[in-house]
C-alpha positions as CSV (number, residue, x, y, z in Angstrom):
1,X,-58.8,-54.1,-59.6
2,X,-60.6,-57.6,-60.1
3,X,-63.9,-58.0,-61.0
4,X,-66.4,-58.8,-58.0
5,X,-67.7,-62.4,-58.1
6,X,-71.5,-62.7,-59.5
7,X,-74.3,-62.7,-56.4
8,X,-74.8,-66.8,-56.2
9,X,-78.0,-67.5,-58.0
10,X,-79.6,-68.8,-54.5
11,X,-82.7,-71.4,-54.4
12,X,-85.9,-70.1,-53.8
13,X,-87.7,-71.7,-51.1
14,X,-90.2,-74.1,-53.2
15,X,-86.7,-75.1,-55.1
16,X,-84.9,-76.0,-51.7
17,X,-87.4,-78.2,-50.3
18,X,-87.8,-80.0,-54.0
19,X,-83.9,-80.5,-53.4
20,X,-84.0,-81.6,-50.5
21,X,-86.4,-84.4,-51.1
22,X,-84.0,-85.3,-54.2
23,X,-81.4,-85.6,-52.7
24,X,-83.4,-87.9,-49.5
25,X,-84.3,-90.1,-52.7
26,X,-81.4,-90.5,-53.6
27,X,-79.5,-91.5,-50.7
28,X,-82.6,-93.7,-49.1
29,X,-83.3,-95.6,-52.6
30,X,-80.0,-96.7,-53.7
31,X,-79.1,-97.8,-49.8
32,X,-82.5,-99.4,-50.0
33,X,-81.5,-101.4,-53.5
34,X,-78.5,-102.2,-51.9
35,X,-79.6,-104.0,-48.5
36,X,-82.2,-105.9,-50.7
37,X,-79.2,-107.1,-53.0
38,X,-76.8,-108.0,-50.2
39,X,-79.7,-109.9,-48.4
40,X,-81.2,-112.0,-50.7
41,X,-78.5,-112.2,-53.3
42,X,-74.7,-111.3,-51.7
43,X,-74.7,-108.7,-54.6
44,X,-74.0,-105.5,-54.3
45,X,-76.0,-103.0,-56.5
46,X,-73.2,-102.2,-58.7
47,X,-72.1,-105.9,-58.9
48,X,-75.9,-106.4,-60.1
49,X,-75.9,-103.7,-62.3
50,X,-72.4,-105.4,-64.5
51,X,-74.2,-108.3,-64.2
52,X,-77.3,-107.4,-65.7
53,X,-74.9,-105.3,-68.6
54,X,-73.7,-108.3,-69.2
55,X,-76.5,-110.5,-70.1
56,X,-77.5,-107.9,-72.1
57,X,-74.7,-107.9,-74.2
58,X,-74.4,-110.3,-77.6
59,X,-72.8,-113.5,-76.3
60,X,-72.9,-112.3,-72.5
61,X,-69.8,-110.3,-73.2
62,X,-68.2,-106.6,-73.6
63,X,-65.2,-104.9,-73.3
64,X,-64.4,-103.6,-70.2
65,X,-64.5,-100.3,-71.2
66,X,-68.3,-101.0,-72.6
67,X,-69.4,-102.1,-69.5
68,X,-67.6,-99.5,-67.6
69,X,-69.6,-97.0,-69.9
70,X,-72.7,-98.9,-69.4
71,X,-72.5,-99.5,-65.3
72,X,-71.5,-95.4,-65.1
73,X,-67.9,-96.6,-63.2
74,X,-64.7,-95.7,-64.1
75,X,-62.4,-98.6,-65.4
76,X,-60.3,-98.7,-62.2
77,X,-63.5,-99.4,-59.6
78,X,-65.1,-101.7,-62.5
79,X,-61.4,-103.8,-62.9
80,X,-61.8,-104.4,-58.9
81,X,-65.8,-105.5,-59.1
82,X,-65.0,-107.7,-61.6
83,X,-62.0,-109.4,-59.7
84,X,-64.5,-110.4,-57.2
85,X,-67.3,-111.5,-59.3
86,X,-64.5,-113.5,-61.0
87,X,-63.5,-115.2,-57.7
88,X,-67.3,-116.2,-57.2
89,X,-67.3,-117.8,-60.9
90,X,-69.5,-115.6,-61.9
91,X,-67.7,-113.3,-64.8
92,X,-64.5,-114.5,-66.9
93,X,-62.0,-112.1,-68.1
94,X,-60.6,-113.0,-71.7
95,X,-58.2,-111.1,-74.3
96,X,-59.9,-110.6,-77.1
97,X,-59.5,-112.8,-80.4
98,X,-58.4,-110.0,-82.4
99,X,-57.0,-107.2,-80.5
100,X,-55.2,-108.7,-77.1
101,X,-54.7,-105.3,-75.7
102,X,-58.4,-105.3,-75.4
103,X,-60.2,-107.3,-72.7
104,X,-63.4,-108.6,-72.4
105,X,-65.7,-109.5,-69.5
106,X,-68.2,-112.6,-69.9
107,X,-71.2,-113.7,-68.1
108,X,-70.9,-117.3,-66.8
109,X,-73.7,-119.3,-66.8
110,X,-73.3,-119.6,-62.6
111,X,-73.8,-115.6,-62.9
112,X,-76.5,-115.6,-65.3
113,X,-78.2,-117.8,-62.7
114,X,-77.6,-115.9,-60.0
115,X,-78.5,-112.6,-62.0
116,X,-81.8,-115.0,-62.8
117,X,-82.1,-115.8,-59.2
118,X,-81.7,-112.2,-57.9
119,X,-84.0,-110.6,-60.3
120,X,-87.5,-110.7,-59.2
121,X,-86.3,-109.5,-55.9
122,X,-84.7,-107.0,-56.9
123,X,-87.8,-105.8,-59.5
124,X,-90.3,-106.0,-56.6
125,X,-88.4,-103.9,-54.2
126,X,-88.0,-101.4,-57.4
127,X,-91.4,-101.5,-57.3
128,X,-92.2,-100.7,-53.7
129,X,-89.8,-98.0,-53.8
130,X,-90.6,-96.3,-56.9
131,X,-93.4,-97.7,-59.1
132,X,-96.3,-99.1,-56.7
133,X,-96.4,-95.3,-55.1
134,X,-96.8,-93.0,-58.6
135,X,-99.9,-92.9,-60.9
136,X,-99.2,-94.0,-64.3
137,X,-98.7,-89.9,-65.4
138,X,-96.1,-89.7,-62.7
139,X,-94.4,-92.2,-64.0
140,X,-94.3,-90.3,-67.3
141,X,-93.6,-87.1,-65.9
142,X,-90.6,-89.1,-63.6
143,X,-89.3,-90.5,-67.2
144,X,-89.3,-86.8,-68.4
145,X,-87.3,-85.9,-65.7
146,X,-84.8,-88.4,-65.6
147,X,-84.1,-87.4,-69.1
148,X,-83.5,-84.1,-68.5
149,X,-81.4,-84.7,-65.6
150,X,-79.1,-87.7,-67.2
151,X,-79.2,-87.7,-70.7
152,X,-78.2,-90.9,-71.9
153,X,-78.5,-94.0,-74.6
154,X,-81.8,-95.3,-75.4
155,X,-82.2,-98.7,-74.0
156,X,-80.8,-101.5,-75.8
157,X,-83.5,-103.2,-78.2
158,X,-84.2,-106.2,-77.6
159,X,-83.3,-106.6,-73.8
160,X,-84.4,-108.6,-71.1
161,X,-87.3,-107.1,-69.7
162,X,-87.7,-107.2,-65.9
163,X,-83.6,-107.4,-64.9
164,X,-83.4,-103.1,-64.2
């Protein structure tokens, strides 16, 4: 006879309205990002986030792979993104020098400026999303949380402040 499935380990109340306003953040912040990016930039939010990978990177360049790491995309999606930022002049692809199964994408200096240019809008509506409405311990407490949630790399040392 098989076994009977475990009773579902159901959310309390408290827990169900903490996840429902989890999940309102994240569907209203990211659309917000988004509509700020396409306005003022013609970016989308994952376009901005290769680019700012990118200018990160030693020499404005990675391997594909990297940056598909880095911008949390498969290969596939990133290959497509990039096809267009390459249209706008704003990413090259290259093989690289030592390995030509391996290919690389690089920031142009017509995306760095538009990655320069889109910047401060996009930190400012970061801000009035996110930053402007938590105390300085919420901010902490957010960073704790985020941690547990998506454990991930440290940021890289030495980056650009201000392009997130």
């Amino acid at each position: 006879m098989p076994a009977t499935p475990p009773e579902p380990r159901w959310l309390t109340p408290a827990e169900q309205q903490v996840w429902r306003r989890l999940v309102e953040v994240l569907v209203k912040v990211p659309a917000a990002l988004e509509a700020q990016l396409q306005r003022d930039a013609g970016l989308t939010h994952m376009g901005y986030w290769v680019l700012v990978g990118l200018s990160e990177a030693p020499d404005r360049t990675l391997r594909m792979s990297e940056l598909a790491a880095r911008s949390h995309s498969s290969l596939s999606r990133l290959s497509h993104l990039v096809a267009r930022l390459e249209s706008r002049g704003w990413v090259e692809r290259r093989r690289h020098p030592d390995d030509g199964r391996v290919q690389l994408a690089v920031l142009t200096d017509a995306g760095f400026a538009v990655l320069a240019a889109a910047a401060p809008g996009h930190v400012e509506q970061v801000r009035a999303l996110v930053f402007d409405r938590l105390t300085p311990e919420q901010v902490a407490a957010l960073g704790d949380v985020c941690a547990r949630l998506a454990p991930g790399e440290e940021p890289v040392a030495g980056a650009p402040e201000g392009q997130s």
